[in-house]
DRENDO-1510 file (C-alpha; in Angstrom, 1 decimal, always signed):
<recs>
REC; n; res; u; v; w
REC; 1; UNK; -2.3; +12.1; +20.5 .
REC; 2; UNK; -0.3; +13.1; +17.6 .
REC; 3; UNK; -2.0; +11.8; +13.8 .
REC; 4; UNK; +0.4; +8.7; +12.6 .
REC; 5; UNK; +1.7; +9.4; +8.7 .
REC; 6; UNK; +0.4; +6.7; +6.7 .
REC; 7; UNK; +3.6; +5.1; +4.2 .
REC; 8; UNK; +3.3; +3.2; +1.8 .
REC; 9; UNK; +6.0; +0.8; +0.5 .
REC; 10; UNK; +6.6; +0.1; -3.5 .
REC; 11; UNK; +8.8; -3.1; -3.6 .
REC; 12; UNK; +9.4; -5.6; -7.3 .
REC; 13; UNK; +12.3; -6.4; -9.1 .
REC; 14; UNK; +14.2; -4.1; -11.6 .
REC; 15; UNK; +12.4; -2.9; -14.3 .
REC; 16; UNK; +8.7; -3.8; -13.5 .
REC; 17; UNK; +7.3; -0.4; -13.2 .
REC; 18; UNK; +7.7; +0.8; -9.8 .
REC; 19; UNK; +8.8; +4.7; -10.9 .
REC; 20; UNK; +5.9; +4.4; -13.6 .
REC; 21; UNK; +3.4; +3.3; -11.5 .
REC; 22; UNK; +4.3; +6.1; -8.0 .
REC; 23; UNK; +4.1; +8.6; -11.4 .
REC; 24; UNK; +0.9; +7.7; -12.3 .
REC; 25; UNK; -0.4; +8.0; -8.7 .
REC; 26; UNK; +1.2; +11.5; -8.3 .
REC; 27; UNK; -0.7; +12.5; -11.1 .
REC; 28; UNK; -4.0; +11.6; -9.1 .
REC; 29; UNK; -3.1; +13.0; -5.7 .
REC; 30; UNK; -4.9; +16.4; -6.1 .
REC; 31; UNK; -3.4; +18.9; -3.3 .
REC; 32; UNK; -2.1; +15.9; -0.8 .
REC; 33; UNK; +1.6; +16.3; +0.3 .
REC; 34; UNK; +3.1; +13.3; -0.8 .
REC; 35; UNK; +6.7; +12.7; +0.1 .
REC; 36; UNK; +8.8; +10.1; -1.4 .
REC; 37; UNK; +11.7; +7.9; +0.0 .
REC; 38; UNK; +13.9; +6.5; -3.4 .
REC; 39; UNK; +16.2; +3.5; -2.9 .
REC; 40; UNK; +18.6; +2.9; -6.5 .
REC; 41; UNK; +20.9; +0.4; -6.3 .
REC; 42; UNK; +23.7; +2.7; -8.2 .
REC; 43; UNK; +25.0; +6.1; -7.5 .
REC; 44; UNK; +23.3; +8.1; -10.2 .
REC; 45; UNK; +19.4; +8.3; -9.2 .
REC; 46; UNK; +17.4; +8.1; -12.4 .
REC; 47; UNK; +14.2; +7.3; -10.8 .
REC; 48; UNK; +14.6; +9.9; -8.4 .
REC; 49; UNK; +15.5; +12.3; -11.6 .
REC; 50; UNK; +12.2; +10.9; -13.5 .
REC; 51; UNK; +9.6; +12.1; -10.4 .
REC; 52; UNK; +11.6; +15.4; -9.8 .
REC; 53; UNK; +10.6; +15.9; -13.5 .
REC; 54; UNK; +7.1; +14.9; -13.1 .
REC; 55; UNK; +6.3; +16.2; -9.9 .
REC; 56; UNK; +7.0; +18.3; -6.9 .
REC; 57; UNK; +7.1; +16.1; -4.5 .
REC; 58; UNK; +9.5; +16.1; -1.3 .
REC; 59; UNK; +12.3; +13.3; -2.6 .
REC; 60; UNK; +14.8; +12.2; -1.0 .
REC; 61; UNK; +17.7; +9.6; -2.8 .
REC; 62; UNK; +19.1; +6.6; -1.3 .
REC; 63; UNK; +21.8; +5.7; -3.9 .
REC; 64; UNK; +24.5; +3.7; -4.4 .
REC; 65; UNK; +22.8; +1.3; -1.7 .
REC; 66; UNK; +20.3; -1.5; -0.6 .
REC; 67; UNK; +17.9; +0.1; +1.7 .
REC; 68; UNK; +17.3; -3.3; +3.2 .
REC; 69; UNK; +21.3; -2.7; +4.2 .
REC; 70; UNK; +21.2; +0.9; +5.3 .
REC; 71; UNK; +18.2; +0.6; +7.4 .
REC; 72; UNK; +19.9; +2.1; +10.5 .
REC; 73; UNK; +22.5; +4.2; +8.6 .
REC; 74; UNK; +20.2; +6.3; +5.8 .
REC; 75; UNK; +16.7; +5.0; +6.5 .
REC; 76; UNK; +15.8; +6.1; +9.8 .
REC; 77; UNK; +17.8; +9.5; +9.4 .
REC; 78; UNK; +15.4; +9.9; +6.1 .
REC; 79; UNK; +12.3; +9.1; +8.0 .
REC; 80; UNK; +13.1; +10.8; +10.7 .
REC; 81; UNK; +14.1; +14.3; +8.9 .
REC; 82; UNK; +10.5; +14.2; +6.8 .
REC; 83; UNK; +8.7; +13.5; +10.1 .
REC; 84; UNK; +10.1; +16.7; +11.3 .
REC; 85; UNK; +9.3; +18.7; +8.4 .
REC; 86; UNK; +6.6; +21.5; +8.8 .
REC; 87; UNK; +3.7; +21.4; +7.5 .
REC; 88; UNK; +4.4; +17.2; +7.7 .
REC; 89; UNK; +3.4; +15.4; +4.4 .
REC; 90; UNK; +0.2; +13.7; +4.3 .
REC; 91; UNK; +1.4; +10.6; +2.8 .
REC; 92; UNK; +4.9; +9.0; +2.4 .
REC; 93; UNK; +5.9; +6.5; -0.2 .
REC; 94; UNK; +9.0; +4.7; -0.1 .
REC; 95; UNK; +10.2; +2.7; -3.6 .
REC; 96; UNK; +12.9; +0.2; -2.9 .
REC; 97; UNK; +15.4; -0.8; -4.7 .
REC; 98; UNK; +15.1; -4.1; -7.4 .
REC; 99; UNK; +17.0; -6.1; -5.0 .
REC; 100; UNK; +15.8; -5.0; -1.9 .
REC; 101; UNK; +15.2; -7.7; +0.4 .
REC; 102; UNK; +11.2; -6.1; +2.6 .
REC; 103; UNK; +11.5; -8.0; +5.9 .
REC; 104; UNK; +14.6; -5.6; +7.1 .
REC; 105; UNK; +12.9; -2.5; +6.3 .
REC; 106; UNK; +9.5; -3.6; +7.5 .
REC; 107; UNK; +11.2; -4.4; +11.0 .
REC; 108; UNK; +12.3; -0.8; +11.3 .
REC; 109; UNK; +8.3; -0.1; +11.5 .
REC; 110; UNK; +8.4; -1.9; +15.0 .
REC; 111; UNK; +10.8; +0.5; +16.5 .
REC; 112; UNK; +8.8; +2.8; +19.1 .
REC; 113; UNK; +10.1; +5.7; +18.1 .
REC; 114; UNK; +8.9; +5.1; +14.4 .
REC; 115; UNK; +5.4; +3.2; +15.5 .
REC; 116; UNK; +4.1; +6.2; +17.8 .
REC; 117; UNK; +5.1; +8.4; +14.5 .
REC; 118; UNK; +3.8; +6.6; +11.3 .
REC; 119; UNK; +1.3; +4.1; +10.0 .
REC; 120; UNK; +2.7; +1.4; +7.5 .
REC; 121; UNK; -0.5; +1.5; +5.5 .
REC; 122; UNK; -0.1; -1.0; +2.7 .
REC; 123; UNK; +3.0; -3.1; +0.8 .
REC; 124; UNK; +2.8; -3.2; -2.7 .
REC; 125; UNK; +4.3; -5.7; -5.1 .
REC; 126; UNK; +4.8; -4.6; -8.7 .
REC; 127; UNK; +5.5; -7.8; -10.6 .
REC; 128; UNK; +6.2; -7.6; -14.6 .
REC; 129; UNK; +3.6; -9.9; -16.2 .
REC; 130; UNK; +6.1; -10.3; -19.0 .
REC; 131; UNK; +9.2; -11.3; -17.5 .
REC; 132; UNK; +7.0; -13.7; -15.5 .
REC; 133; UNK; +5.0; -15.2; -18.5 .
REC; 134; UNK; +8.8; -15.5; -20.7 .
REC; 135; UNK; +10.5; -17.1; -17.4 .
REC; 136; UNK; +13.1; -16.2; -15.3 .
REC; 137; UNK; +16.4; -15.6; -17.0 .
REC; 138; UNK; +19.2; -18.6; -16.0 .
REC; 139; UNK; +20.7; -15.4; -13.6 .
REC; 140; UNK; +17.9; -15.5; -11.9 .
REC; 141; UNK; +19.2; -17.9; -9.9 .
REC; 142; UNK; +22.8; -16.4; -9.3 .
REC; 143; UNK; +23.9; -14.7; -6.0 .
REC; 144; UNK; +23.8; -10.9; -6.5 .
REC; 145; UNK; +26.4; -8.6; -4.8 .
REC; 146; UNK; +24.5; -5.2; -3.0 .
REC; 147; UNK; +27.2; -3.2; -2.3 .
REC; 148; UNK; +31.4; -3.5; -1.8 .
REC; 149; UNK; +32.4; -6.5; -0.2 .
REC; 150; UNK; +28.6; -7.1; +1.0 .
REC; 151; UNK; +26.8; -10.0; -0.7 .
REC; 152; UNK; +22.4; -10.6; +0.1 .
REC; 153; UNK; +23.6; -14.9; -0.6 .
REC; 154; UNK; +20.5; -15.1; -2.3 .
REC; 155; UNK; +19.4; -14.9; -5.7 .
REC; 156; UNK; +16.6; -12.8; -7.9 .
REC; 157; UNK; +14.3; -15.3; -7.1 .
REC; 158; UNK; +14.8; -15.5; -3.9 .
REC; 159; UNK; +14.2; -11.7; -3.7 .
REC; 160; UNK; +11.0; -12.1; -5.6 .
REC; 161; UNK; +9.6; -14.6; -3.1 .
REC; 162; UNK; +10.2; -12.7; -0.5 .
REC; 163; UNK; +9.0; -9.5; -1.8 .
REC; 164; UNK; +5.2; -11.9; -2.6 .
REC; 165; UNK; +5.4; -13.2; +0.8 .
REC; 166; UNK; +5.5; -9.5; +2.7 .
REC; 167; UNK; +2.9; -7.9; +0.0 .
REC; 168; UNK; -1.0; -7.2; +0.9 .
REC; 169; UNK; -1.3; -5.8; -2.8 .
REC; 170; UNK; +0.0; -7.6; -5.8 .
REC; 171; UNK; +0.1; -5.7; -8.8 .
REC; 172; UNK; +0.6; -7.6; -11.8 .
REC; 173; UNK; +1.9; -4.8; -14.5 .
REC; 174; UNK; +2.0; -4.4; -18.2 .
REC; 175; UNK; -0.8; -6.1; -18.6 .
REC; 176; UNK; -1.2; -5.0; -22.4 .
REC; 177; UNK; +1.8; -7.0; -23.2 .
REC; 178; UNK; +0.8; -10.9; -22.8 .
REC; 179; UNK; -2.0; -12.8; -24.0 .
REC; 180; UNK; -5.3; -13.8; -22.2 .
REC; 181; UNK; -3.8; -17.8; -21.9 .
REC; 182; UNK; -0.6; -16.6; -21.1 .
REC; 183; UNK; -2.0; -14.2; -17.7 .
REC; 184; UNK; -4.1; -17.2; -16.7 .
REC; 185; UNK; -0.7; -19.3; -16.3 .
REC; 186; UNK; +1.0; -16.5; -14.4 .
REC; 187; UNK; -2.2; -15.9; -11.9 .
REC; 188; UNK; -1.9; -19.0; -10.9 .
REC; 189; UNK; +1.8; -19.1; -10.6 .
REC; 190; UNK; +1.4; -15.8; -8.4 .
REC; 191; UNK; -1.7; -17.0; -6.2 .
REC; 192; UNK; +0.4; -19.9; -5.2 .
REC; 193; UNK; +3.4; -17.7; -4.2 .
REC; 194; UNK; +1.2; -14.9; -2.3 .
REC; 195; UNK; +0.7; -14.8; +1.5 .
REC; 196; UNK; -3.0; -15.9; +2.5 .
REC; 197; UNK; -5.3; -13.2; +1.7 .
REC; 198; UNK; -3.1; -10.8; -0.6 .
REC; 199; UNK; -5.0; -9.2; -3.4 .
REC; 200; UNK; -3.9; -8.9; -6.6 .
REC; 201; UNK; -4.8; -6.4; -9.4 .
REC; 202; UNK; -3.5; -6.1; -13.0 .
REC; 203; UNK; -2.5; -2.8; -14.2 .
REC; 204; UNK; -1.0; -1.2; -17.6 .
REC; 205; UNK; +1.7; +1.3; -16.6 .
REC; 206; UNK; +1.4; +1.0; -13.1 .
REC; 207; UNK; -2.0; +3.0; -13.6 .
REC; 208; UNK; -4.3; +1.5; -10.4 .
REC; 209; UNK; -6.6; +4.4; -8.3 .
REC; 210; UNK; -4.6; +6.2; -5.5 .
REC; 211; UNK; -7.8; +5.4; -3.4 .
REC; 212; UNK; -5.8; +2.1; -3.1 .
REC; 213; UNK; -3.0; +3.5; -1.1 .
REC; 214; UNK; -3.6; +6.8; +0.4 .
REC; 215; UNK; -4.8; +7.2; +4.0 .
REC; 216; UNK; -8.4; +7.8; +4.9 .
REC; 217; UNK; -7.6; +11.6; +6.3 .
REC; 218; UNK; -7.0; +12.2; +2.4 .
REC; 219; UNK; -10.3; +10.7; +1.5 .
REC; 220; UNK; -12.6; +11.7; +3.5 .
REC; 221; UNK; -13.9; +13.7; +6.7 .
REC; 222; UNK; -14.2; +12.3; +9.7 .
REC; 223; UNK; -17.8; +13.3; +10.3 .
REC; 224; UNK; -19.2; +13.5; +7.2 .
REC; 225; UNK; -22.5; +11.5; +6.7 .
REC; 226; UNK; -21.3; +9.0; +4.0 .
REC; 227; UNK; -23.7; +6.0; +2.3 .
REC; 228; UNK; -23.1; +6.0; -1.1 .
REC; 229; UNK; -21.8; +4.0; -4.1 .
REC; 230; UNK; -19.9; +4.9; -6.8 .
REC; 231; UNK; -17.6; +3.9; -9.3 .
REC; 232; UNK; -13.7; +5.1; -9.2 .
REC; 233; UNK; -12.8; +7.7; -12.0 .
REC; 234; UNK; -9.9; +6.1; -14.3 .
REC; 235; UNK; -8.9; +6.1; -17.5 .
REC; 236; UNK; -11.0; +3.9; -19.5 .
REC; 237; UNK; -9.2; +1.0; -20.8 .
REC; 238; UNK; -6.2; +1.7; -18.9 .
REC; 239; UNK; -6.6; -1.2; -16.3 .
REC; 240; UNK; -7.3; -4.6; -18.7 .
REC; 241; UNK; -9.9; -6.5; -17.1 .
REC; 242; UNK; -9.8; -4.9; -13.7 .
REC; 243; UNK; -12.8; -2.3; -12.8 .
REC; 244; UNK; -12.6; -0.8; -9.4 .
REC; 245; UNK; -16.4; +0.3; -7.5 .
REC; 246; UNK; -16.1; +2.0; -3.8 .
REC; 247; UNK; -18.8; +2.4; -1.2 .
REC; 248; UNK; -19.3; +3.7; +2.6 .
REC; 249; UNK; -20.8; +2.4; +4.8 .
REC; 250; UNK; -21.7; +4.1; +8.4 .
REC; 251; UNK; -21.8; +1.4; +11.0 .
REC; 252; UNK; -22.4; +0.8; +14.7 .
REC; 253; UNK; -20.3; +1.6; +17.8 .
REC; 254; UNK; -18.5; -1.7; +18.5 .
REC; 255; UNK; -17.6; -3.2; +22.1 .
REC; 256; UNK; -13.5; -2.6; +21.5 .
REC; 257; UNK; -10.9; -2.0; +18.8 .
REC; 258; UNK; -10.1; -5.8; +18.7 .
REC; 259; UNK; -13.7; -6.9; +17.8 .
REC; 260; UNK; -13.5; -3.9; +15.2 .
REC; 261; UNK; -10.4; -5.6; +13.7 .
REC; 262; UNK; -11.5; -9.0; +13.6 .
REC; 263; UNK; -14.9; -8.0; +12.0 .
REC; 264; UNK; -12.8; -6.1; +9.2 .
REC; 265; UNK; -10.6; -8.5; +8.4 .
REC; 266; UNK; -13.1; -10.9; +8.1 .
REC; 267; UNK; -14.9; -9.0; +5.7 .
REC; 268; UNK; -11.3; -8.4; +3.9 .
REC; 269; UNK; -10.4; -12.0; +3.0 .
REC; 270; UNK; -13.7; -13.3; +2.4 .
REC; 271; UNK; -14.9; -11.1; -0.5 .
REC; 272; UNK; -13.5; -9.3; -3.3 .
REC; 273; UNK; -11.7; -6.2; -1.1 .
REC; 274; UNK; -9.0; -4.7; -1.9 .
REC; 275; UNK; -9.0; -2.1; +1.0 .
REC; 276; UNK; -11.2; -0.9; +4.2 .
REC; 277; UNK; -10.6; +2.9; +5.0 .
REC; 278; UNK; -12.2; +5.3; +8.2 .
REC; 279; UNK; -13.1; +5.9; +11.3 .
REC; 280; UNK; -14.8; +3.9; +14.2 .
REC; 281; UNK; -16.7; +4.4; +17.7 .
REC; 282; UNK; -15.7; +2.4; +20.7 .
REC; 283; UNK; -17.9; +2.0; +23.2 .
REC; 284; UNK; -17.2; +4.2; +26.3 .
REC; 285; UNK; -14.3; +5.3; +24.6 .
REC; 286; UNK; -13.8; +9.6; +24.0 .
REC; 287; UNK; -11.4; +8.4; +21.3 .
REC; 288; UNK; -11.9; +8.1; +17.5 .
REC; 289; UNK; -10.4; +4.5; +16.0 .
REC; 290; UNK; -8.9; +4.4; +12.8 .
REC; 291; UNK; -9.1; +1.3; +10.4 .
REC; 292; UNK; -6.8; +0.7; +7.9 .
REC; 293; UNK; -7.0; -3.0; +6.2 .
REC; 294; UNK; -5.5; -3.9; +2.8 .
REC; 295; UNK; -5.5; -7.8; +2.1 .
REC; 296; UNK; -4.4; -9.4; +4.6 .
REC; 297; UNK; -3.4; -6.4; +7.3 .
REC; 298; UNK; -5.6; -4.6; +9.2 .
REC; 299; UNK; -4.3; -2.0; +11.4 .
REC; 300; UNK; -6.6; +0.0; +14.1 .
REC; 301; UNK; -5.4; +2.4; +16.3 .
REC; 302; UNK; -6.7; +5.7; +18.5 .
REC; 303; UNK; -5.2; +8.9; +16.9 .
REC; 304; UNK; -7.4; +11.4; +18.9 .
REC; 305; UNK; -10.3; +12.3; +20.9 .
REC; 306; UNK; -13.5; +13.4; +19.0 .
REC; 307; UNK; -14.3; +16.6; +18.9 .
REC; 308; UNK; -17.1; +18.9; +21.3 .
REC; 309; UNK; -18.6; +19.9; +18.1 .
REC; 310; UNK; -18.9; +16.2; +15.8 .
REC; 311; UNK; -21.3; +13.8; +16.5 .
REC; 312; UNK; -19.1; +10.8; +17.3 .
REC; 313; UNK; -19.9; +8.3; +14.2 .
REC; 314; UNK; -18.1; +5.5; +12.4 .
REC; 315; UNK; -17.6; +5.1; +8.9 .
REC; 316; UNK; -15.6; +2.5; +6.4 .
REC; 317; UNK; -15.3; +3.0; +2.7 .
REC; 318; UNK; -14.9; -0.3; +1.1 .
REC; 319; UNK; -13.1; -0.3; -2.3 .
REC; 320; UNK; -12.9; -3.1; -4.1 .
REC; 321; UNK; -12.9; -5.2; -8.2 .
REC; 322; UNK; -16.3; -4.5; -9.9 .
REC; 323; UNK; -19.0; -6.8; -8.4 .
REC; 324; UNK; -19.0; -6.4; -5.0 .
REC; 325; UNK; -21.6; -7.9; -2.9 .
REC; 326; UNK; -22.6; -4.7; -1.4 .
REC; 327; UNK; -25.6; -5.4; +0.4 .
REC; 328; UNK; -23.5; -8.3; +1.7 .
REC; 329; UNK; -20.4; -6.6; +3.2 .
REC; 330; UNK; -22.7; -3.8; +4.1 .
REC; 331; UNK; -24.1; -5.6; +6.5 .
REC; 332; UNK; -21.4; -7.1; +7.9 .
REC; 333; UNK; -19.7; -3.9; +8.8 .
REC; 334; UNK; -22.8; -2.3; +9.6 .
REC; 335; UNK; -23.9; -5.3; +12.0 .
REC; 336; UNK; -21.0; -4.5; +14.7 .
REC; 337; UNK; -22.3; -5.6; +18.0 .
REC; 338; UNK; -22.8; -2.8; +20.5 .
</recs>
């Protein structure tokens, strides 16, 4: 069973830090292959231009374009030409445009010949804390033209909804730039706006720990012995208020993959977890499970058998804000019923 390419998707509005923030992840990715998919809205690509500069990354430039309008005519062709690239990258990130409606794009994820291929690990939601705090311009609420002759009939803030409503991680950037009163008023704006059980972060220049996004193949091994705690490595300072702690847990074979996912995203929507990562047993199954879960998705699937010299055992980092019940989701995971 061939290993599905975990993707990320970047979505926000123009100008909230989308480039900045894939930038700053590039910078953490160590020696992962990460390739990128770039969506301008324009036929000169200056984001593309800006990670070409500050990276080596695999880019390729959808320009002068929506990609929620191309998803048949440059999408699939893009996906499907890094998915046959040798060796294959272990990560893909895909930045849309500002006006880029998700639902079109996430749809494209369903197709079979894309689902047996890739993993849509987690969609993120870069919102500018500033714009949000000064309110939305009076265009805001004007229709917006995508392309010659093709018109979205919907407005900035229409896109903006819908971008909240398809997100599992909100990330509220430039954090540096509004005052404590002022971010209390826009959290609460945002929570009202966010699908059930989205989690939302704050960030200053897009700077928020890769463990966040990347898959668990580029975290850890599969039969490593892991149960330990630490704190994530970041810049100090650079996140406002947000502090991020990790943790793995080994845990119990459980009776199928759908008890596995409910028990995971239990645990995910009732406590402060931003994301669930690794491997699990099945009973009477030769097949390793892999959990993905990031607000409110959860994703578990068999990607191969496990190997005549590993131990067959499960294991789920948990990373999440700073106090994290520990002892308490430990034993949740830990507790699967055999």
């Amino acid at each position: 069973m061939a290993f599905r390419i975990p993707v990320t998707i970047i979505t926000g509005l123009l100008g909230v830090g989308k480039t900045t923030l894939i930038s700053s992840l590039l910078t953490k990715k160590n020696d992962k292959k990460i390739a990128l998919i770039v969506n301008e809205f324009g036929s000169v690509g200056v984001d593309g231009a800006i990670l070409a500069n500050n990276c080596r990354e695999d880019i390729i430039e959808l320009t002068d374009g929506c990609i929620c309008c191309t998803v048949s005519d440059e999408f699939i062709p893009s996906m499907e030409m890094l998915l046959e690239r040798e060796p294959s990258p272990d990560h893909i990130i895909i930045e849309t445009s500002g006006i880029a409606l998700p639902q079109p794009l996430l749809q494209a994820f369903k197709w079979p010949p894309m689902q047996s291929r890739i993993a849509l690990n987690v969609v993120i939601a870069v919102v500018d804390l500033l714009a949000i705090s000064d309110g939305f311009s009076a265009e805001a609420n004007t229709p917006i033209l995508t392309g010659e002759n093709v018109e979205h009939h919907t407005t900035l803030l229409n896109i903006f909804d819908d971008q909240l409503s398809c997100a599992d991680l909100i990330v509220l950037n430039k954090r540096d730039l509004i005052l404590n009163s002022k971010f209390q008023g826009v959290n609460q704006y945002i929570d009202r706006k966010k699908r059930h059980g989205a989690k939302v972060v704050s960030a200053i220049q897009g700077n928020i720990p890769l463990e966040l996004i990347v898959g668990q193949e580029a975290h850890f091994r599969s039969n490593d012995s892991i149960s330990h705690t630490h704190y994530i490595d970041h810049d100090k300072g650079s996140h406002g208020h947000d502090a991020y702690e990790t943790f793995a847990i080994n845990i119990r074979p459980a009776k199928s993959s759908h008890e596995m996912k409910r028990i995971v995203s239990k645990v995910a929507k009732n406590n402060k977890v931003l994301r669930i990562k690794g491997f699990a047993v099945i009973t009477d199954k030769p097949m390793r499970l892999t959990v993905q879960a990031v607000g409110p998705r959860v994703q578990v699937y068999f990607d191969r058998r496990w190997n005549q010299n590993e131990q067959p055992q499960g294991c789920l980092v948990v990373i999440g804000l700073k106090g994290l019940d520990k002892e308490k989701i430990a034993s949740e995971l830990a507790g699967v019923p055999v």
